[in-house]
N, C-alpha and C positions, 0 to 999 in steps of 0.2 A: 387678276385673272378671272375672278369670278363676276365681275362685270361684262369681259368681253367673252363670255361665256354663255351670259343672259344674250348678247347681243347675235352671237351665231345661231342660240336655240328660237330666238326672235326673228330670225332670217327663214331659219326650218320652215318653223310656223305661218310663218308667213305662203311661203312656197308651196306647202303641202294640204292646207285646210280643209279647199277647194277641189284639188283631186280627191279622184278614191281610190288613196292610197294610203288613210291612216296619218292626220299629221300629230295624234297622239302616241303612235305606235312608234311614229319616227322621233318624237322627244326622248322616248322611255329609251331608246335605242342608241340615238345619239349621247346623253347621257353618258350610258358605259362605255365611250371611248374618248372624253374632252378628261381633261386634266384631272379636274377633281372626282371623275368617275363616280357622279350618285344620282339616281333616279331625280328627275328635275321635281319631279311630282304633282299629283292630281291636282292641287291649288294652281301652280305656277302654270300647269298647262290648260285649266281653265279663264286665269285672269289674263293669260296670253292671248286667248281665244275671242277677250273684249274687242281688242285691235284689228281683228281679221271679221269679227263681225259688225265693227263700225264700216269694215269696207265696203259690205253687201249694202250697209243702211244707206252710205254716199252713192254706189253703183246703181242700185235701186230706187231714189230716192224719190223719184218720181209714181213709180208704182205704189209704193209706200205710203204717200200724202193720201194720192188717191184711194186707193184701199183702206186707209184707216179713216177716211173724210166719208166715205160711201158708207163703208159700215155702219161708224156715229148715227147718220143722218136716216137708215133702216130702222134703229133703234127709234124713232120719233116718229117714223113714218113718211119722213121726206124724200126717201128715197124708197123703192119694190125691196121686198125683201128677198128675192131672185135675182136683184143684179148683181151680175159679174162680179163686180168688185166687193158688193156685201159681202156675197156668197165667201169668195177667197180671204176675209178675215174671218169666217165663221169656220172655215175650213183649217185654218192656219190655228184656230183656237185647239178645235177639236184636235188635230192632228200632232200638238203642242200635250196635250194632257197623260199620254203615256210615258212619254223618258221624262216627266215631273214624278210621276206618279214611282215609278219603277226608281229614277236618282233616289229617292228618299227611302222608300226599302230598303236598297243594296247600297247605300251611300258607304258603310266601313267593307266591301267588298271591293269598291271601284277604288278606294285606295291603298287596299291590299293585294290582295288574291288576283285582280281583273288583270295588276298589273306585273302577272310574272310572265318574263318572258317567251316560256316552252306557248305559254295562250297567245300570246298573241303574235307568231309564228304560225299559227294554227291559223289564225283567224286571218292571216295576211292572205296564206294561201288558201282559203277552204273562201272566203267571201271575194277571192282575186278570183277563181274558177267561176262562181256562183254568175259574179259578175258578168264574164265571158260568155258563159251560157246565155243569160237574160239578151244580154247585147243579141244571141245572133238567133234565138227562139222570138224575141219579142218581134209585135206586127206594127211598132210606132205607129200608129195613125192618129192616138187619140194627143187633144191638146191639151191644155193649161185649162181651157173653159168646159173641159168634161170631167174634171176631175167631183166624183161624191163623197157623200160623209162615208161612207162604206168603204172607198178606196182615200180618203185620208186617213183614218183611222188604222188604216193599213203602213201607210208611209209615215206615221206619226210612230206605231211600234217598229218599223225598218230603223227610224231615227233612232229610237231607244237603243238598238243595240251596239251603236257606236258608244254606251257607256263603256263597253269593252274597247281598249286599246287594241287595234289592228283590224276592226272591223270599216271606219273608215264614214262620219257623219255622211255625206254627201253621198259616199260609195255604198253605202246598204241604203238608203233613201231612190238612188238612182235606179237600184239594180230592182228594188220594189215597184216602182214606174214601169221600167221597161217591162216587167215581167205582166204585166196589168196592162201592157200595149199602149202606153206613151212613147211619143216622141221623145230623144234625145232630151233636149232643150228643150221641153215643157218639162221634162221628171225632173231637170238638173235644177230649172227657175224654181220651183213648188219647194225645191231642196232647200234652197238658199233662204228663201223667205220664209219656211217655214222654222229654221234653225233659228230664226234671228231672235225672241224670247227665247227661248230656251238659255240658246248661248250666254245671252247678257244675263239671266237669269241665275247662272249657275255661276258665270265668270266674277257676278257683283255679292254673290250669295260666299261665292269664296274669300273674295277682295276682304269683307269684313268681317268673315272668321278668322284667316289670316293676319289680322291686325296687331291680337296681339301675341302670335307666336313666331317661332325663330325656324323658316324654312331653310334649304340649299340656296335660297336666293331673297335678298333682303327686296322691299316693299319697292323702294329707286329703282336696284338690278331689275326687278320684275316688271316697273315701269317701263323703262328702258327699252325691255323684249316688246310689249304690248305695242309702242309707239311704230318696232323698224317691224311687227308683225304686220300694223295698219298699212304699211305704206307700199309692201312689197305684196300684200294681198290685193291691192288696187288693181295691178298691174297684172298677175294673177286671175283674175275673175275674167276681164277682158278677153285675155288670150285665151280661157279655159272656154268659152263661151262659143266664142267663132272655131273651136275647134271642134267640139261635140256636132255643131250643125253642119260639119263636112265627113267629118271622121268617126270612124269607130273608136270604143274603149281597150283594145288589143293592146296596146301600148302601156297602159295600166296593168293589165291583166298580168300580161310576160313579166313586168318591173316585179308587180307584188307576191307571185311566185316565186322568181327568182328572189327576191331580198328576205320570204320569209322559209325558202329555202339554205340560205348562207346561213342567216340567226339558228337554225336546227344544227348545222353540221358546226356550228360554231360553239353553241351550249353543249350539245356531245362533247367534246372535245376538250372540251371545261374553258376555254376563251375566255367567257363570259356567266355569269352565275346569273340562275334565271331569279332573283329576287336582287 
């Protein structure tokens, strides 16, 4: 059971990453209602997190080479160190240094206290609002190639607060963008690639703490999740991508009220115990 356990909380993960809708909010949540009933937890949900951020590195992989080839080559001089592509791994660096900086501070917080669930019921709804807001105040115009160290460093602390479950990587990143008057699909790109350290960073930095202790989910199970998280985040990103560049975020917004509306009237109720 506790394999095929890993494998639906690997499906979650998969599904949700990418939205901003919290796909750590929806681990901690699904959890309390599969069989064994126990927080999956802060490891298993970031080595999960390796698989869905392999998907950005194949999705993007292009960008990727390029950006990190332009960089190098700034650093020698072979390249301006204003081009485009420098510019956005110096930008990815900077903007990478606050949820490093802030994980290792609050590191025994993010796997206690972050993750009760009265907060991140809170956070579902209060950054599901925020979100909504940003979407229909924001004047999208700016792109991908206006982005400054002033406004990454802004989207780097946005990122950070996805250390809290319910907040939603992608979705407080995005809602930073928009608020700063980017485009949809320039705030949600800037998102993706700028999560990619980070994620592998935390995911690999877990992997071998992990190693040698005894979670809800042994080292295979947690494999297991990582691999069906990769495969269904592929598919994911795609969809999620062409939809932002027609559609609003309303569809989020309504979901993550309502869902961290049920979680309140569910923990009242005692349903569910918020640790």
């Amino acid at each position: 059971m506790h394999f095929l356990e890993a494998i639906i909380l690997g499906l979650v993960q998969g599904l949700t990453e990418f939205l901003p809708i919290s796909s750590s909010a929806h681990l901690r949540i699904l959890g309390e209602f599969l069989p064994g009933a126990e927080d999956p937890g802060a490891a298993f949900t970031a080595i999960t997190q390796i698989g869905t951020e392999a998907a950005v590195v194949v999705f993007f992989w292009r960008d990727i080479v390029r950006i990190v080839g332009r960089w190098f080559r700034s650093l020698v001089g072979r390249v301006p160190r204003n081009d485009p592509d420098a510019r956005m791994g110096w930008l990815i660096i900077v903007g990478t240094i606050p949820i490093v900086v802030l994980g290792l501070l609050f590191q025994d917080q993010i796997e206690t206290v972050f993750r009760s669930m009265w907060l991140i019921a809170g956070m579902l709804i209060f950054f599901g609002v925020l979100l909504g807001i940003a979407d229909l105040v924001g004047a999208k115009r700016r792109k991908l190639q206006d982005i400054t160290v002033g406004h990454g460093v802004i989207f780097g602390f946005a990122q950070a607060l996805a250390l809290i479950p319910g907040v939603s990587r992608s979705g407080g990143t995005i809602t930073a963008g928009l608020f700063l008057g980017y485009e949809r699909a320039a705030a949600a790109r800037y998102a993706f690639l700028l999560a990619i350290p980070a994620v592998f960073g935390s995911g690999f930095y877990q992997l071998f703490k992990s190693a040698g202790e005894q979670g809800p989910y042994t080292l295979v199970e947690t494999g297991a999740a990582t691999v069906v998280a990769f495969v269904v985040a592929l598919g994911v990103i795609a969809v999620f991508m062409k939809w932002i560049s027609r559609r609003s975020f309303l569809p989020f917004v309504v979901y993550r009220v309502a869902l961290g509306t049920v979680l309140l009237v569910l923990l009242s109720l005692g349903v569910i115990q918020p640790y």
